[in-house]
C-alpha positions in Angstrom: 124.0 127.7 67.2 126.6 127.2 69.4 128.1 123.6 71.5 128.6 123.4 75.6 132.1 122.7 76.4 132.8 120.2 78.7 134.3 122.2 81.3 131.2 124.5 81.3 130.7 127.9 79.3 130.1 128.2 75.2 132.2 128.3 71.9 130.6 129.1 68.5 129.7 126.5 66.1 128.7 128.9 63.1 130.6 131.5 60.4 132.1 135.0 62.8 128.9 136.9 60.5 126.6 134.9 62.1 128.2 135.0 65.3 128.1 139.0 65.4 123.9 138.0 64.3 123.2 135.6 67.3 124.9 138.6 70.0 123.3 141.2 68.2 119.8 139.7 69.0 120.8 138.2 72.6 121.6 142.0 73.9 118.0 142.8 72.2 116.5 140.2 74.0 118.3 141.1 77.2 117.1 144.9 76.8 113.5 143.5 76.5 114.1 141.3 79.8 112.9 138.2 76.8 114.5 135.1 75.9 116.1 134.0 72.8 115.9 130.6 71.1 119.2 128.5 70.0 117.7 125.4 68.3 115.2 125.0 65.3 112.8 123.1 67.2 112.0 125.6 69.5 111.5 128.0 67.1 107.3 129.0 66.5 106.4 131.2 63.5 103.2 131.6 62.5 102.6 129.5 58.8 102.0 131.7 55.9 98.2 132.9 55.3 96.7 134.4 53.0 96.1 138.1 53.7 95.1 139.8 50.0 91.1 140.4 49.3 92.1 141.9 46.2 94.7 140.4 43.6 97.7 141.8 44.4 100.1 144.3 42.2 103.0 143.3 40.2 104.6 145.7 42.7 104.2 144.0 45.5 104.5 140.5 43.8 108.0 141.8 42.8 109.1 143.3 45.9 107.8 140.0 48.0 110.2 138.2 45.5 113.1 140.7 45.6 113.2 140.2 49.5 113.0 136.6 49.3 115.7 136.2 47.0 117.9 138.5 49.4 117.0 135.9 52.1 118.3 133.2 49.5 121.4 134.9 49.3 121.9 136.1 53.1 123.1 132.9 55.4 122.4 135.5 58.4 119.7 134.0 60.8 116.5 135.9 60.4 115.4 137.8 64.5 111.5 137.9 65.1 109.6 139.2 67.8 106.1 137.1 68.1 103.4 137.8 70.6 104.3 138.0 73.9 107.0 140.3 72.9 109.8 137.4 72.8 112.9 138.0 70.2 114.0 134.9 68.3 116.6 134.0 65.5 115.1 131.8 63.2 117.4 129.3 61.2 118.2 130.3 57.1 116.2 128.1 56.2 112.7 128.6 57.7 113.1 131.9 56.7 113.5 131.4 53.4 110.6 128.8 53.1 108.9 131.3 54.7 109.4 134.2 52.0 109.1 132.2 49.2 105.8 130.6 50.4 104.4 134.6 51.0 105.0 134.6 47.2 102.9 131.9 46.2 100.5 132.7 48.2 100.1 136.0 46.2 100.8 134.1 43.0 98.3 131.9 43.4 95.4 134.7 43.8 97.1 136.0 40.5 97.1 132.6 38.5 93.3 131.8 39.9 92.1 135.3 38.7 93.8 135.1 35.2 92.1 131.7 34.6 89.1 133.4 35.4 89.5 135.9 32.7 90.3 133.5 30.5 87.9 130.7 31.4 85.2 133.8 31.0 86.8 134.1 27.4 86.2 130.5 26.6 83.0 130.1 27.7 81.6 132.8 25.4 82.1 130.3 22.7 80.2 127.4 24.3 77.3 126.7 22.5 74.9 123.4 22.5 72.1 123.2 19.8 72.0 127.0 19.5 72.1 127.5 23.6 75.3 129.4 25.3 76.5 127.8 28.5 79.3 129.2 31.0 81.3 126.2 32.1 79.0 125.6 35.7 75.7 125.8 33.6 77.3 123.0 31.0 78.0 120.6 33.9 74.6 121.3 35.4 72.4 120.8 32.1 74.9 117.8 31.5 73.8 116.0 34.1 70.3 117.0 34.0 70.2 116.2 30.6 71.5 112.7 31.6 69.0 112.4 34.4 66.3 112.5 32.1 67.8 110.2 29.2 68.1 107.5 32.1 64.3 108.5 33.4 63.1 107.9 29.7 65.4 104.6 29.4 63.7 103.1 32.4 60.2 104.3 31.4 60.9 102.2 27.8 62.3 99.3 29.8 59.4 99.1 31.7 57.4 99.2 29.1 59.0 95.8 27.1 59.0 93.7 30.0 54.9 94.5 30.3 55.1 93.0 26.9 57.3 90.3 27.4 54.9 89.6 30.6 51.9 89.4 27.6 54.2 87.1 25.7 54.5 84.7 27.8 51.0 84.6 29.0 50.2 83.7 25.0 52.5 81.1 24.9 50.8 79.5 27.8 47.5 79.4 25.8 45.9 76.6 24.7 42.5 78.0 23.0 43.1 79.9 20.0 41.3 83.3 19.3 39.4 83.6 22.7 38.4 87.1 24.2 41.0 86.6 26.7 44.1 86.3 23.9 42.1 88.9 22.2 42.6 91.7 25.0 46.4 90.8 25.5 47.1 91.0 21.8 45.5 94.1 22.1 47.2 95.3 25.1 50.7 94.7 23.8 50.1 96.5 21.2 49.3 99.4 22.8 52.1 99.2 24.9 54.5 98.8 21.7 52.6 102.0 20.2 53.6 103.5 23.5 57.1 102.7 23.0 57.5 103.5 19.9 56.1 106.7 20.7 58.8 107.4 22.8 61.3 106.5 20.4 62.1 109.9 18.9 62.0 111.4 22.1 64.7 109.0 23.8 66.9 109.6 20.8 66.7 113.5 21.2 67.9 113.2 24.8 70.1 111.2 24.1 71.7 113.4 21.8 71.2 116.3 23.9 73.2 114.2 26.6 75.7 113.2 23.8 76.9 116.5 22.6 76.5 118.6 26.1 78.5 115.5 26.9 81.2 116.4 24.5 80.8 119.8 24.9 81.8 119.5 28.8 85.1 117.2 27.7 85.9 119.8 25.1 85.7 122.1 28.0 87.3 120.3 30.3 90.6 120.0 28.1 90.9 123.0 27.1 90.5 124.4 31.0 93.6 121.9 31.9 95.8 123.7 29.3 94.1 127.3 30.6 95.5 126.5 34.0 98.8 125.3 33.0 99.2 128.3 30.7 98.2 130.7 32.9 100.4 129.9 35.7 103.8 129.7 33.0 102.9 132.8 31.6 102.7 134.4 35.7 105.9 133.0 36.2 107.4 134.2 33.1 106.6 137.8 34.3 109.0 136.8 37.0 111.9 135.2 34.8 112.6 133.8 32.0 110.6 129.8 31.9 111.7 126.9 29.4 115.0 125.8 27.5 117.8 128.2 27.3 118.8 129.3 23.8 121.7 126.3 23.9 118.7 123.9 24.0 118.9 120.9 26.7 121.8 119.3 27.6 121.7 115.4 27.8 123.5 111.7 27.7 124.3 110.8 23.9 122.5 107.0 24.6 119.0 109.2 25.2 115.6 107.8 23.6 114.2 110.2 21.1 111.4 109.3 22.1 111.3 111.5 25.2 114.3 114.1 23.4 112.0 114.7 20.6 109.0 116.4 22.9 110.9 118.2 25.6 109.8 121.4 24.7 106.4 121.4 26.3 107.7 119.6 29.3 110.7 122.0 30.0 108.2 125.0 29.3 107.3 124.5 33.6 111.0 124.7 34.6 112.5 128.4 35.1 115.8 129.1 32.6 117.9 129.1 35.4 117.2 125.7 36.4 117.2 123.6 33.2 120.9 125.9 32.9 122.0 124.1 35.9 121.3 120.7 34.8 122.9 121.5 31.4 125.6 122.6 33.1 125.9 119.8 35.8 129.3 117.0 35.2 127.3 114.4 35.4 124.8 114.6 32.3 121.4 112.6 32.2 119.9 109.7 29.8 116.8 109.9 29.1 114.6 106.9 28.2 110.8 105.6 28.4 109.0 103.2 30.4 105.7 101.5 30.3 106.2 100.1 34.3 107.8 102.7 36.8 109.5 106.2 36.4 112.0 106.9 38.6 115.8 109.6 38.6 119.0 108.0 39.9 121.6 111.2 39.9 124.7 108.8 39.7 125.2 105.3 38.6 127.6 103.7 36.6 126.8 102.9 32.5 128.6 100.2 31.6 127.7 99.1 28.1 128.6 95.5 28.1 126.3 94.9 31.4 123.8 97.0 29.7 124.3 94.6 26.5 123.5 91.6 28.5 120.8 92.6 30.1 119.3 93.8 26.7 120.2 90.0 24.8 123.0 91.9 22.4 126.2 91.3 21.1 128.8 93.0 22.9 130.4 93.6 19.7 127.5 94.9 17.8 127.7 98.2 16.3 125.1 99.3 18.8 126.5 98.0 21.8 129.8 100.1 20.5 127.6 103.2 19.7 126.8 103.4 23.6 130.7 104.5 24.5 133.0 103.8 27.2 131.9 102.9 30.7 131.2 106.1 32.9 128.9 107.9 35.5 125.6 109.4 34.2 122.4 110.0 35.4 119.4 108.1 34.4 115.7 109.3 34.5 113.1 107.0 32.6 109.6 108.5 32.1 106.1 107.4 30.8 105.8 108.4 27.1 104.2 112.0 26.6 101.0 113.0 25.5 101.0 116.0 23.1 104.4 116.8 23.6 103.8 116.5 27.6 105.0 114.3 30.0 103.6 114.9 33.5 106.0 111.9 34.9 109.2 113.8 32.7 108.3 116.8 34.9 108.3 115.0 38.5 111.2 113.0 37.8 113.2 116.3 36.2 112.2 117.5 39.5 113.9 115.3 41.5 117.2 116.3 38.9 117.0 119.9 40.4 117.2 119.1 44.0 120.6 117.3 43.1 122.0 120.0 40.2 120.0 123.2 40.8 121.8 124.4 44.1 122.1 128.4 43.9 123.7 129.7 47.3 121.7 129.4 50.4 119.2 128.0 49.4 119.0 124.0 48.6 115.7 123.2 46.9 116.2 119.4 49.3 116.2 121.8 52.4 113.7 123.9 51.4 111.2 120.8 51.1 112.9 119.8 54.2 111.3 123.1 56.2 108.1 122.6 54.5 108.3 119.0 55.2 109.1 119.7 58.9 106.8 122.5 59.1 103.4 120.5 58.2 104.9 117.0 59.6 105.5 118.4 63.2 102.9 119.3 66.0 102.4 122.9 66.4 103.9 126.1 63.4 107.1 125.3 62.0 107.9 121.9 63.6 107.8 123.3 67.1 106.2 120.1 68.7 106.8 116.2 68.3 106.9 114.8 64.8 103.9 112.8 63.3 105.5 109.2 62.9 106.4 107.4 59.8 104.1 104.9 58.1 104.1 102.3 55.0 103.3 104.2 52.5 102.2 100.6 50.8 101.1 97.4 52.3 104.5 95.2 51.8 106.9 97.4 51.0 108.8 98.2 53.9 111.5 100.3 51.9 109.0 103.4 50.8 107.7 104.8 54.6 105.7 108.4 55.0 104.3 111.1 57.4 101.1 111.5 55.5 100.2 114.7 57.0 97.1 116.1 55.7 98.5 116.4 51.8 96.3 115.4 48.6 98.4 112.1 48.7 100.3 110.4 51.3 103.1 110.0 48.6 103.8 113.9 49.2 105.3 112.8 52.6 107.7 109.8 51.5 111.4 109.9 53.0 114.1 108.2 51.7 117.1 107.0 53.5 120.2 108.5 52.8 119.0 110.0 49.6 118.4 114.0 49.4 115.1 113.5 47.2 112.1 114.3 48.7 108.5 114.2 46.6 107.0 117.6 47.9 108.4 119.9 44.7 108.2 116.9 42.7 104.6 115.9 43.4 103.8 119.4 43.7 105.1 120.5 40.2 103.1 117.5 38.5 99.9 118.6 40.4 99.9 122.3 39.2 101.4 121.4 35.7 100.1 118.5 34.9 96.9 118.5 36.1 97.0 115.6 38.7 96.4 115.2 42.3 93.4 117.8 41.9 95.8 120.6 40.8 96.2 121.1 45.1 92.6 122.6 44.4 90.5 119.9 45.4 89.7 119.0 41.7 88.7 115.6 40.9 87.9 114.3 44.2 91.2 115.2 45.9 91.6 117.1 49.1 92.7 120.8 48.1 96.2 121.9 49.5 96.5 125.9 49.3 99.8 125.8 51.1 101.6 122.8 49.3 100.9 124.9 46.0 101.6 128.1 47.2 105.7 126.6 48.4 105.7 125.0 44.7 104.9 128.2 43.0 107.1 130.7 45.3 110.1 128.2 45.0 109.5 128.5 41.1 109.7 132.4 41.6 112.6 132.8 43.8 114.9 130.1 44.0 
């Protein structure tokens, strides 16, 4: 907070309101005979835990976002007294990551016991071959059901190569019509009265299998778009989520392709943010990609290098359409599914943390503290910081500090840029259905914390 002078003594570095903060707690701490820490690394506050056994109120969910959005808007250090009685002024932003994690937290209790309601709603209609399953009882008969269609396959393969063991014993037969051929011929066609015995019963298994089978993807689909609904609609009790009523704002040179199904996409973005992009100078291109997705916030368009690279004639009508030379953003996504593009909504992400910068609070330095916070030995980057790392074998230019996220992406740090992949990942994971939702789905590790910052930073910022 404040810089030594050379000749000894202290000046302040900061505004006079946060000046007037730092004494206020320094004669607190002196009336307390305690201490009082000046820089962020020495800082220790406990991370957020859950502490609900019941799903919280709206009340309280409102009120925990009412005082984290007067943190947002308060650049005053935060003073807190831990343990052993010690006062400490914590820097903006850790108090802020802070608050708005505290929401998640209680959003996410909210989101998991609404999918539950309606997950118990779905499941009433589940019904194989006359039988009602709940969603666990589906994926258990499933696999049972598939155990003993595999059982039965095995029993029938068996069962041939006897027979083909009998054929081959015949071929090697010289005599015709002795006792000996007479009992193989006989045996084999026991055996292919067995198996053909069988048959009808290794067909209805394996339809059982089939459509428990289906059943279970059915399931499965309609559970992904439970979960994604679920947590809009619990943020849209919050604030308004999706485009404004003046639509989306973007480059003139955009591919329908990805302009004509934004609505779905922009459906996990609050108002307020896709308002800020719409609003921003520098407007964004949109355009697909079967290789890489990826944001730049500013580069230079220039239509006649774009023309070249393209084969076209710089005179074309096309090449004209594209306008004059100028600064524009360009994010290129993968093609959606149903309107949905989980790589339009991590690379949209990365748009915000450039354009979507409300007062005192920075969505880059709000991933920053929760970067620092699960990167650095000890609560809220209090000890040394876990080293960097290639996040690929030969590619020296993308480094991380895997932590202990779903994916050592989450941790990747780029050189001068202010993009980090913690909201953006983190969005994609609880919208889109990937990285195991942060829920340990699909084989990934669960991340309670990394989805509780994404959902309060949705609520508050």
């Amino acid at each position: 907070m404040c810089q030594t002078k050379k000749e000894g003594g202290r000046r302040c570095a900061r505004h006079q309101r946060t000046r007037k903060a730092y004494d206020r707690a320094t004669y607190e701490a002196t009336q307390v005979k305690t201490v009082v820490a000046e820089h962020a690394d020495d800082v220790k506050v406990s991370p957020v835990t859950p502490e609900f056994i019941d799903v919280p109120s709206w009340e309280q969910i409102e009120d925990a976002v009412a005082d984290a959005r007067r943190l947002t808007g308060d650049p005053e250090p935060r003073v807190q007294i831990d343990s052993k009685n010690r006062i400490h002024v914590l820097p903006h932003g850790w108090a802020v990551e802070e608050a708005s994690t505290r929401v998640g937290v209680m959003l996410s209790i909210v989101i998991d016991d609404e999918v539950a309601k309606r997950t118990a709603e779905l499941e009433a209609d589940i019904v194989v071959d006359g039988k009602h399953y709940t969603a666990k009882e589906l994926d258990e008969a499933k696999e049972e059901a598939l155990i003993e269609f595999d059982d039965m396959c095995i029993i029938q393969r068996e069962t041939l190569e006897k027979t083909w063991h009998i054929d081959g014993q015949l071929a090697r037969m010289n005599d015709i019509d002795t006792p000996a051929e007479a009992k193989l011929n006989r045996k084999r066609e026991k055996l292919l009265a067995t198996y053909n015995s069988r048959e009808p019963e290794q067909d209805r298994l394996n339809k059982v299998h089939g459509d428990l089978r289906k059943a279970k993807t059915d399931l499965d689909k309609k559970l992904k778009f439970i979960r994604r609904d679920a947590t809009i609609d619990v943020l849209a009790h919050l604030r308004r989520m999706g485009v404004p009523e003046d639509g989306v704002v973007y480059d003139f040179i955009s591919s329908p392709i990805l302009t004509d199904e934004l609505g779905e996409s922009m459906k996990c973005f609050p108002t307020d943010w896709i308002r800020s992009s719409n609003n921003h100078p520098t407007k964004v291109a949109l355009d697909t990609s079967m290789g890489r997705a990826y944001y730049v916030h500013e580069g230079i368009f220039d239509p006649l290098k774009a023309a070249e690279a393209t084969n076209q004639e710089p005179e074309s009508e096309e090449v004209k359409s594209w306008g004059e030379k100028r600064v524009m953003s360009m994010l290129v996504a993968f093609p959606s599914i149903g309107g949905f593009s989980p790589s339009f909504i991590h690379e949209f992400t990365h748009r915000m943390e450039y354009v979507h910068v409300p007062e005192g609070a920075r969505l880059a330095e709000l991933e920053d503290m929760f970067l620092r916070r699960r990167t650095n030995a000890g609560p809220h980057a209090k000890g040394p910081r876990q080293g960097k790392r290639r996040y690929k074998l030969g590619r020296k230019d993308e480094m991380t500090r895997p932590d202990d996220f779903a994916d050592p992406y989450f941790g990747k740090e780029y050189e001068g840029l202010r993009a980090r992949e913690i909201l953006s990942t983190g969005i994609e994971a609880v919208f889109g259905n990937k990285f195991g939702n942060l829920m340990g789905m699909d084989g990934y590790k669960a991340d309670p914390d990394h989805r509780a910052f994404v959902l309060g930073v949705l609520a508050t910022i």
